[in-house]
N, C-alpha and C positions, 0 to 999 in steps of 0.2 A: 504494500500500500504506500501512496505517499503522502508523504508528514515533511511538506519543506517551503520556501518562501519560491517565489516563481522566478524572479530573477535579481541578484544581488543588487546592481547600477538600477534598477526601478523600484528597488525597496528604500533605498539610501537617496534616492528620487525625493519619493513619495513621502517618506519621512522629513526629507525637510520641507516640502508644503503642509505639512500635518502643523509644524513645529514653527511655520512665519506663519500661518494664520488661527495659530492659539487654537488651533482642535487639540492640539498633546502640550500638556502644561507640565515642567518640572519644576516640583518645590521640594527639596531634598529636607528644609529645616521650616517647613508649615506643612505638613503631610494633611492630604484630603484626607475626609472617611470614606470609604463605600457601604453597599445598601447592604452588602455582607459585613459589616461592623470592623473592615480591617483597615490600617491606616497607611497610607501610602503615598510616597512620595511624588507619583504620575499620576494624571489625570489625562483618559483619552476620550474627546467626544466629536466621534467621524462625524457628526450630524451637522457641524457647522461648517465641515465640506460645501453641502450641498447651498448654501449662502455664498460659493467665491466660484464662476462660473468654467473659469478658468481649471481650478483643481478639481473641482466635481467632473469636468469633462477628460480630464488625465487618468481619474479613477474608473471612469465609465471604461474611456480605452483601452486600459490595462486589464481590466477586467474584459471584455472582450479577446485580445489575445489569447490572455490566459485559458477562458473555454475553447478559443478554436484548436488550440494547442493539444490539451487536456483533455477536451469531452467538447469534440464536435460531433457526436450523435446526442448530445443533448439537445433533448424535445421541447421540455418544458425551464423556467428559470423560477427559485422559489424563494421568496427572502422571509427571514425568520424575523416575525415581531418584536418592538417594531423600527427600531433603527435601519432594521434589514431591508423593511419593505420600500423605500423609495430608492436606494441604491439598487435590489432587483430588478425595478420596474426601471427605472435605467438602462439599463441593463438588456433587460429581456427588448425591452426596445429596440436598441443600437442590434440586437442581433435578430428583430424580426423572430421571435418568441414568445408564445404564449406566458401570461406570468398568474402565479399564484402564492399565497401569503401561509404562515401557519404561525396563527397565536399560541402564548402558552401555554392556555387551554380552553377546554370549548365553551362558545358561547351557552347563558344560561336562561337562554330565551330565543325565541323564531326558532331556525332549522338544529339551533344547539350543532354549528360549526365547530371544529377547529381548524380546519384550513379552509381557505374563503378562496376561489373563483371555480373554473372548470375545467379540472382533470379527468383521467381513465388510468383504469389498470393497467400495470404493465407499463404507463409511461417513462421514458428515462428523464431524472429531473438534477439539477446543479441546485445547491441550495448555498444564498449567501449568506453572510453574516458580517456583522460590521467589527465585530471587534472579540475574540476570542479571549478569557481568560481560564478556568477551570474547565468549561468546555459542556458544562451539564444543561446547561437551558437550549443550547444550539444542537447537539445529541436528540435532548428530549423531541425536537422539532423532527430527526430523521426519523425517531421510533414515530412520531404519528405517520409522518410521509408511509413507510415502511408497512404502516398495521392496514395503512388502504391499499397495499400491495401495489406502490407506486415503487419505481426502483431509483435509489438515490446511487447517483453516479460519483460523488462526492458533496465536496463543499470548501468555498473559498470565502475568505475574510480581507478586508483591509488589513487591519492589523494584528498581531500575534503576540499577548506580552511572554509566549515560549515555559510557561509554567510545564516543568516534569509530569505531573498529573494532569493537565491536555493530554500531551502527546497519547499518555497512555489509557486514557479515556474513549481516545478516538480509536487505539490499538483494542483495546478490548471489545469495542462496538464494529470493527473491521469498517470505519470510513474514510475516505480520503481528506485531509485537510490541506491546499494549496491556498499561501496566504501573500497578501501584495506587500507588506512589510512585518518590521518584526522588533521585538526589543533590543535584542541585539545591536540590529545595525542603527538603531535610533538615539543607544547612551556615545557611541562609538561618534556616530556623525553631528551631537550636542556637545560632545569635549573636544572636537578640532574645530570646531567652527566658531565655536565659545560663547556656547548656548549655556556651558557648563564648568565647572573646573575639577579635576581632578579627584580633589577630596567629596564632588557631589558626586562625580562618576560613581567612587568606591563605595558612596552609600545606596546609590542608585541599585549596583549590581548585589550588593549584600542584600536588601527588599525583593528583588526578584529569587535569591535563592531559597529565601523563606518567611514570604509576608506575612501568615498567619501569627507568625511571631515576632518579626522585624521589630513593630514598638515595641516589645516590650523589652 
């Protein structure tokens, strides 16, 4: 299976338009919180991508390569709720694809959805995601795909913070994860550019080896 970013000079790209228009924020000494209570020094939100017309259309591109490369018998294009779903539809656009959404779970009223447009069985489908961390909400999304007997060809993300238990989340579920950037090459290209210095680097990469505990 593959578990790797798509191409090095477009992730280090893409990273630094993420990084000039304050979609990925580094505070090494005022750490956010996330909605999972852990405190962290980065802050990533692809969403104000699609506010700078210029990089949402770098990301749409990239993202198209990437599937024609990858999974050009992909049918359908699926973005996982709800950051995912305007970068798919994007997406499924630029490539003349049908698109479809899957929230996290099903509606609790009308047809009591959780994936909203018009599929069939059997279809081969790319499922995006905007931003990988743990890997559990965006999985959850191929298990529904999966239970209506849709086939999930993989799944690509913007960004990647490269957490040990992703990878192996996605190795236990057998699904592809091809991502357009990565943590990696994003502390690497904020301490030579000097977005960062040194001593934030080392804090930076010491929180990705283990944020559940990092604070403390």
């Amino acid at each position: 299976m593959r578990y790797h970013c798509f191409k090095k000079s477009l992730g280090i790209a893409i990273a630094r338009q993420l990084l000039e228009i304050d979609a990925i924020r580094l505070q090494p000494h005022s750490p956010f919180t996330w909605a999972s209570g852990w405190k962290s020094p980065i802050y990533c939100d692809n969403r104000i991508s699609l506010s700078f017309p210029k990089v949402r259309n770098n990301i749409k591109l990239a993202f198209c390569d990437l599937i024609k490369e990858y999974y050009p018998n992909a049918e359908v294009i699926a973005g996982v709720a709800t950051a995912g779903i305007p970068q798919g539809a994007l997406l499924a656009d630029a490539l003349g694809l049908p698109f479809i959404y899957v929230r996290s779970s099903s509606k609790s009223h009308g047809l009591n959805n959780q994936i909203e447009g018009a599929f069939s069985e059997g279809q081969k489908v790319v499922v995006l995601e905007d931003l990988i961390s743990s890997g559990g909400s965006s999985l959850a999304a191929v298990n529904a795909l999966r239970d209506k007997n849709i086939e999930v060809l993989g799944m690509t993300s913007i960004f990647n913070y490269g957490f040990s238990i992703a990878q192996q989340n996605f190795i236990n579920k057998a699904v592809d994860l091809v991502y357009l950037s990565e943590y990696s090459l994003l502390i690497d290209l904020a301490l030579a550019e000097g977005f960062i210095n040194a001593s934030d680097a080392a804090t930076l990469q010491s929180w990705r080896i283990s944020p559940e505990t990092w604070s403390k």
